[in-house]
N, C-alpha and C positions, 0 to 999 in steps of 0.2 A: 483700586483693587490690585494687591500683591500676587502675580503667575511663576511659579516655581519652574524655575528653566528643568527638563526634562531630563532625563539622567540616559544616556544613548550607549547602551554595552559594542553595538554595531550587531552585525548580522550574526546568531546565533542558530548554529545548525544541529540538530539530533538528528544523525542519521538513521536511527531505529523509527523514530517515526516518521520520517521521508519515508522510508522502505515503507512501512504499513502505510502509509495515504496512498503510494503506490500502488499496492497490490488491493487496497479496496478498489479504486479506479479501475483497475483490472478489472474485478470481480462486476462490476458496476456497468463497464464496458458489455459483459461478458452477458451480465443478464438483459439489458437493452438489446443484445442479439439474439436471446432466445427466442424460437415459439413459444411454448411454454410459460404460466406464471411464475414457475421457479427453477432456479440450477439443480440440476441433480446433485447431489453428492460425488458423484464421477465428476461431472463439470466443472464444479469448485474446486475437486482435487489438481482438475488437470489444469484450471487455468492458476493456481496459488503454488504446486509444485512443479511447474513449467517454468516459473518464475525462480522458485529457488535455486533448480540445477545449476542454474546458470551462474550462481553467485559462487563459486567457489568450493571450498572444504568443508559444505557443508554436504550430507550426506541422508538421502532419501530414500527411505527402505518401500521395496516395492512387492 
């Protein structure tokens, strides 16, 4: 039986979706710390745009 050697681009990285795996872990983090069955809407705000501030030029209207 003929196996097709495997075509290897090497590590490919998106960092838009790095950033989102990220910040669901966060969120994910964040509800495992809750009392509560769910984040609030504040909760989510604050642990998703707590996360943002930090990156830069981007800009979070409050």
């Amino acid at each position: 039986m003929y196996v097709a050697a495997a075509r290897s681009r090497g590590a490919v990285q998106d960092h838009v979706a790095l950033a989102e795996i990220e910040l669901c872990g966060d969120l994910i983090i964040a509800a495992s710390a809750a009392d509560g069955e769910r984040l609030s809407a504040a909760r989510i705000d604050e642990v998703l745009f707590g996360e943002i501030e930090g990156i830069g030029d981007v800009e979070v209207d409050g």
